[in-house]
N, C-alpha and C positions, 0 to 999 in steps of 0.2 A: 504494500500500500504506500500511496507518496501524500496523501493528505494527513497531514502530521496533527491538524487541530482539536482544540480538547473537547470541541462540541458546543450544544446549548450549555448556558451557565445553569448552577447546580447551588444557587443561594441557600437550599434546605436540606444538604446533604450532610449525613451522618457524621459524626462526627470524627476527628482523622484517629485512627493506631495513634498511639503515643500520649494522647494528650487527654492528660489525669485531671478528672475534677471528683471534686470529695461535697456533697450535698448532707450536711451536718445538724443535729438538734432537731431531727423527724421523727413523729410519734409514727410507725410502719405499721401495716398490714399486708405481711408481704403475698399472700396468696398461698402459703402451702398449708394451711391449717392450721399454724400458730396462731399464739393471741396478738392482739397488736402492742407495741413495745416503742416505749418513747426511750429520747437520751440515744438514739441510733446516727450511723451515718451510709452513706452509700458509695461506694468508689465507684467511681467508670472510669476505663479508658479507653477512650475512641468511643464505641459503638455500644461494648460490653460492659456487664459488669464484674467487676472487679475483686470487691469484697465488700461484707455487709455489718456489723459490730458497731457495738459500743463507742459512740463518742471517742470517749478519751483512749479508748484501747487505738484505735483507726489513727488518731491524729499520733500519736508517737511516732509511725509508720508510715508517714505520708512523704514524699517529694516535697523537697522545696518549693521546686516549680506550680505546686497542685492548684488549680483552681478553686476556691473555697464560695460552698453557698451556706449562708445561714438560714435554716427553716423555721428554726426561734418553737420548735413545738408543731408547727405545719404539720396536719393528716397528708399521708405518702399513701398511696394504693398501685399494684400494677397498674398498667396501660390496659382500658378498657379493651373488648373485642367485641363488633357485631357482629354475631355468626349468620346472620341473613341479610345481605343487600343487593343489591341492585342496579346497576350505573352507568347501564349503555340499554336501555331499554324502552326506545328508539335510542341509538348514540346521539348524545348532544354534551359536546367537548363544555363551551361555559358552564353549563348545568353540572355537571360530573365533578369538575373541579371546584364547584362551589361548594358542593356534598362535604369533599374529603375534607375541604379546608376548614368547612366549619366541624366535623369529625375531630381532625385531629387540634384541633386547638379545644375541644370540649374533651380532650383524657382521652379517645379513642384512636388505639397505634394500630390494629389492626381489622378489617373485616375480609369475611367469606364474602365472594359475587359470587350467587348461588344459580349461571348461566347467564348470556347476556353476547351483544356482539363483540367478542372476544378480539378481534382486531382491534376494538378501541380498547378493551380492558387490558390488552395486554400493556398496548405503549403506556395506560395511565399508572398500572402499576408499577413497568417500567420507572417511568415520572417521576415519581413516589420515592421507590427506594433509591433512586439516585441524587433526587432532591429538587429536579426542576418544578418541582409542583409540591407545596405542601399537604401531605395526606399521610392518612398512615397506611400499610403494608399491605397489599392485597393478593389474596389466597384465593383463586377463583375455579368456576368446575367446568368442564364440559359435558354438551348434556348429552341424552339418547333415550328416547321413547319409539316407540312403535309407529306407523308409517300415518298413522287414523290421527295423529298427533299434527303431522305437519303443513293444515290447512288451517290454524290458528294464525290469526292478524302479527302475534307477536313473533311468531317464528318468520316473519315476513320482515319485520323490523329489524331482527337482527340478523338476519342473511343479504340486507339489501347491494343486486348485484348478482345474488347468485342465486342455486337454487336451497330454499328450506328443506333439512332433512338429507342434503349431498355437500356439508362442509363438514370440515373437520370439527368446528364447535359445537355443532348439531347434525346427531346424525340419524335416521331413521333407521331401524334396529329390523331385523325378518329371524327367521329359525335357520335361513340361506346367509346372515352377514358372514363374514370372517373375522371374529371378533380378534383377532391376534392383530388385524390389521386394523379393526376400529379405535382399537384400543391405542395402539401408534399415532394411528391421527390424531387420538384428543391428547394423547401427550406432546404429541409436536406444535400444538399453540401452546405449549410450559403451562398447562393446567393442573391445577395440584389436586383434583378430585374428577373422579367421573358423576354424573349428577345421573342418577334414573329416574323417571317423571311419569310417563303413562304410556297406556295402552301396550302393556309388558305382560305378560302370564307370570309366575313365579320360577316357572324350569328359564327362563330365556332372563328373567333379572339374578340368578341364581347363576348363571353363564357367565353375565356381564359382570357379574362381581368376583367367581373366579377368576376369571382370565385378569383384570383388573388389578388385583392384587397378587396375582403372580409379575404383574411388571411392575409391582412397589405402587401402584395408585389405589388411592382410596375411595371410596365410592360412598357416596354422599346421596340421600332418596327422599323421595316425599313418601312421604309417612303410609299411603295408600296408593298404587301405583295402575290399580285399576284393568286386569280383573286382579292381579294380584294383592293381597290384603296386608295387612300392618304385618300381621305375624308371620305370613308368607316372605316379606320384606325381609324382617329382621331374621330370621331365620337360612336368605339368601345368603346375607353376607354383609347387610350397610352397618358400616361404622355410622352413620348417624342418619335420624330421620327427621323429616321436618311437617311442624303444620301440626299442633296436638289436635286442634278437633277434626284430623284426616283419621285418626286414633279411631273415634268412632264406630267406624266403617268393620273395625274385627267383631264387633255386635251384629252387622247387619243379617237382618232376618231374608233378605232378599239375593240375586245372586249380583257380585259386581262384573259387572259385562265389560263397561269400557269407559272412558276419563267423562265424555259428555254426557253419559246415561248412568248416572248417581244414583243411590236410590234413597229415599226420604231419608233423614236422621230422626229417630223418637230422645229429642231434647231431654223429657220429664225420663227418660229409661235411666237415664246418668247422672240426675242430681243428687242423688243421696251419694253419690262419688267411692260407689263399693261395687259396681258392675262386676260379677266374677271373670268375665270372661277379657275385659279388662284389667283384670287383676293378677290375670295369667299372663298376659302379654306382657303386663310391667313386669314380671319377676321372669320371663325369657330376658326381657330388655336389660336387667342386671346383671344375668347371666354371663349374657355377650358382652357387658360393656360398652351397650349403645347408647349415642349418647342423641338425647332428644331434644329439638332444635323448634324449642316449642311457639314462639312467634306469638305468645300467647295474650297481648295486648295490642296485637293487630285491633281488633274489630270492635277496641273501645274508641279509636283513634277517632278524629274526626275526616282520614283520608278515605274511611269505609263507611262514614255517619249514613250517605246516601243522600233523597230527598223525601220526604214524607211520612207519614206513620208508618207504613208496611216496612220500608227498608230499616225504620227506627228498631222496629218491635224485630225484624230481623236480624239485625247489629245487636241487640241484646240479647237473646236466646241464645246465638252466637260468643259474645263475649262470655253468661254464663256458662256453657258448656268449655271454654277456653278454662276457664278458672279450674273448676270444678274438676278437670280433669288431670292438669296442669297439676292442680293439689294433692290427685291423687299419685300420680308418678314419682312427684317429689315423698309421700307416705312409703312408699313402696321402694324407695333407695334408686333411682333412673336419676340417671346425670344427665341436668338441663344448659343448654347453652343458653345465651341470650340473643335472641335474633330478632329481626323487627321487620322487615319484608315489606316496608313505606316509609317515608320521610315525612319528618313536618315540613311546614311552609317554608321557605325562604327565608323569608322575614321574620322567623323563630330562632331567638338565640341561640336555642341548646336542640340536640338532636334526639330523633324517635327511641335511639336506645334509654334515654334517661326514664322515657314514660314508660318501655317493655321492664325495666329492674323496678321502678314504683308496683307497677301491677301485680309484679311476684310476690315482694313484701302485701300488700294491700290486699290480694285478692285471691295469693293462693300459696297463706298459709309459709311462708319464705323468709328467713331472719334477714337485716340489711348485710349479717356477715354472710351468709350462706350464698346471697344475690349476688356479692361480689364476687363470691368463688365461683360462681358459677358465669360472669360474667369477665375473670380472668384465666383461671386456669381450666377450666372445663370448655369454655369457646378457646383456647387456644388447642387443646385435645381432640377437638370437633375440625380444626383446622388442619391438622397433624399437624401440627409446631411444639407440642408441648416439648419439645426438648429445648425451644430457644426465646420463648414466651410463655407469658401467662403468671409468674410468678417472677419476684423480686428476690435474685439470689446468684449470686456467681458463679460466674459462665453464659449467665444469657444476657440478651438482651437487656440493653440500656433501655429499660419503657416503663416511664409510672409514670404516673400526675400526682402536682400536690396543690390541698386544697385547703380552704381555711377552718374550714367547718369540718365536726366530726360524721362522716358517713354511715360508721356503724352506730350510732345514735340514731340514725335520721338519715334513711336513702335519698331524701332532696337535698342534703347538702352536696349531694356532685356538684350542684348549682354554685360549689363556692370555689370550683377551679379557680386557680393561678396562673398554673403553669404545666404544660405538658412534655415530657424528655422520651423520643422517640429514637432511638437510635442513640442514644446522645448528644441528639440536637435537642435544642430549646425552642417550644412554642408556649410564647406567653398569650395569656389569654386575653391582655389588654391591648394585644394587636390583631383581636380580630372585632370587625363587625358585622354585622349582620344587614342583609340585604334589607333597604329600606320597604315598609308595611304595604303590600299590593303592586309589588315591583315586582311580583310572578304569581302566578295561578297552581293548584293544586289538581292533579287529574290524578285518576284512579289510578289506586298502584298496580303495576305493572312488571309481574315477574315472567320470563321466559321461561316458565313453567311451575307456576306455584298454583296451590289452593287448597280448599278444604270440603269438607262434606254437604251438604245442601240441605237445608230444613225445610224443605215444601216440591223441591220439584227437582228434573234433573236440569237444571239453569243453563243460563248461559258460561262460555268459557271466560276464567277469571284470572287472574295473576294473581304471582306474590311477588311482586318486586319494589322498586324501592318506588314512592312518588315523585313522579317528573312534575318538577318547581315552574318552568318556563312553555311559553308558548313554542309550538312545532316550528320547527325551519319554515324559514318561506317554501309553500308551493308542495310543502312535506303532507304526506296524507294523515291523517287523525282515526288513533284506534276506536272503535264505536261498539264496542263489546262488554254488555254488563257483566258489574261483578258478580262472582255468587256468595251462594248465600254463606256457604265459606269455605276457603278458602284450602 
């Protein structure tokens, strides 16, 4: 090569090898199950971390050179994880990078793209960990569902150009693919999971998740896959499922045929939150150690409110069985990640993970310590990273936020961020702002393959993806497909 230059500038890049900074007089929570412990300090150098102890033990041992931060008492937590997002779902570069930046300046170092067009997911992630783009880390899947899948609007979104169901990031699945070769291609866009979505039998997701992890990939599934069931799922081979009221669906009295033809959910079957045959499924799902990606304050959100009494009284029945079930999982010992599968508005300070970790404490049964763990080291597990994230402790990753407020007191005190250290970089919170009030519009969220079970009919096709903030590109077409009833 003769072009010697160093490229786009990299203003938010990790921080260099070498260069020691000591973050001193933080009361920790570091994420591995301890209690939290003040009088602490943190070494990093460069990216990682270094060492974790005692104040005064740390400082006898420090470099002259070292960088010193006083936290005077500051709550330190890992670097949050959203294990459900969404971010090219139509691609739209402003919009994506407005996501990350207000992500990672609210404590959040890393999320799952749980499918999406991977051409722009890749460079952004790209972006990210290089530093041209403030965001935190992204861990993203490739999907594959059955062929009855790929006349969805979304899957039109994100193939634009080519054909839906014949790219490497989506690809239409038969009992005829050559899964050795499918399996290549979604590794060749650098996808750190296979995602399975619908219209799959259990012998052919049970294929895909062999062969999968025999090339080292993880396989990432919605919870109900259509005709195959939760427990057909988890019994395949998915390290994590997503969408808890997809859960449901292992009670159905009816048969599940296919992703569009759902068959009613009995709401009231689930509220006493002891369904046996859900009870069975949690205790497979601890078995395996899968880990459930439960999204479970989607449908309080106001991105799924709807319009009128029907969609009201559906968004509630909805959110109760999210709880209720959510509650039960957690009773039953299933490691919940934290995922949100929508965004707030623009114009919202802090992002949709803050309201998915409220919901858990508030509505199902979740201490704020237990929300965090599940919100650090359990979504960094869901992502396969736990060896480099998710907790605060030497050898991984340089990622925590410190905040002023206690958290474990009070899950709203995330709201009292400072500062975020992603790598080692610094993102202070008093350099971000937030897009001005009605500078973007809210449309349905929109995953490249998400949803959940339906309480009245087999609906229309719905996403889980993140909510797109801005109007469509000029001349861009507009998805016109209601949600369902969930998700």
């Amino acid at each position: 090569m003769t072009d010697e230059t160093s490229g786009a500038p990299a203003p938010h890049a990790p921080a260099a090898k070498g260069t020691v900074a000591v973050y001193r007089g933080a009361t920790l929570f570091d994420g591995t199950g301890a209690p939290a412990r003040g009088t602490t300090s943190i070494v990093i150098d460069g990216p990682v971390i270094r060492a974790v102890g005692d104040d005064a033990e740390i400082a006898a041992g420090l470099p002259a050179d070292a960088l010193v931060f006083d936290l005077d008492g500051r709550f330190v937590i890992p670097g949050l994880i959203d294990s459900h997002q969404h971010i090219a779902t139509p691609p739209d570069r402003p919009v994506a990078e407005a996501v990350l930046r207000r992500l990672v300046h609210s404590g959040v170092t890393a999320i799952r793209d749980m499918a999406d067009d991977l051409r722009q997911v890749g460079d952004l992630a790209r972006a990210a960990l290089v530093g041209e783009i403030p965001g935190p880390d992204i861990r993203y899947a490739a999907l594959m569902a059955g062929p009855g899948f790929f006349d969805d609007p979304r899957t039109h979104q994100v193939s634009q150009g080519e054909t839906p169901g014949a790219v490497p990031w989506m690809q239409a699945v038969t009992k005829d693919t050559d899964l050795r070769i499918a399996v290549a291609l979604a590794r060749g866009t650098h996808a750190s999971a296979i995602k399975v979505y619908a219209d799959l039998d259990h012998e052919t997701v049970a294929a895909i998740a062999e062969e999968a992890h025999r090339q080292g990939v993880p396989v990432w599934a919605h919870a109900t896959v259509f005709p195959a069931s939760p427990g057909e799922v988890v019994a395949a081979g998915a390290d994590s499922v997503s969408h808890v009221t997809l859960l449901a669906f292992e009670a159905a009295d009816e048969p599940l045929t296919s992703y569009k033809t759902k068959p009613k959910v009995d709401h009231e079957r689930f509220a006493a939150g002891d369904d046996p045959r859900i009870e069975e499924l949690f205790a497979l799902m601890k078995r395996r150690g899968t880990v459930l990606d439960a999204t479970a304050g989607m449908w309080a959100s106001e991105a799924l409110a709807g319009e009128g009494p029907e969609d009201a009284e559906r968004a509630a029945a909805n959110t109760a069985l999210a709880a209720v079930l959510t509650a039960q999982a957690h009773r039953a010992g299933v490691e919940i990640a934290t995922g949100t599968d929508y965004e707030t508005d623009a114009g919202d300070p802090f992002p949709a993970l803050y309201d998915e970790l409220a919901f858990l404490v508030e509505r199902c049964g979740m201490s704020p310590a237990q929300v965090l763990r599940s919100a650090t080291l359990i979504g960094a597990r869901s992502a396969g990273a736990e060896d480099v994230m998710g907790s605060v402790e030497p050898g991984k990753l340089a990622n925590f936020v410190v905040l002023e407020d206690d958290p474990l007191r009070d899950i709203a005190n995330l709201r009292s961020v400072t500062l975020t250290v992603k790598r080692g970089r610094r993102f202070e919170r008093r350099d971000f702002a937030p897009a001005a009030p009605g500078a973007a519009r809210a449309e349905t969220p929109r995953e490249s393959g998400g949803d959940e079970p339906t309480a009245g009919s087999a609906s229309a096709t719905a996403l889980a993806a993140t909510v797109q903030v801005t109007p469509p590109a000029p001349h861009a077409a507009e998805a016109t497909h209601p949600v369902e009833e969930t998700r």
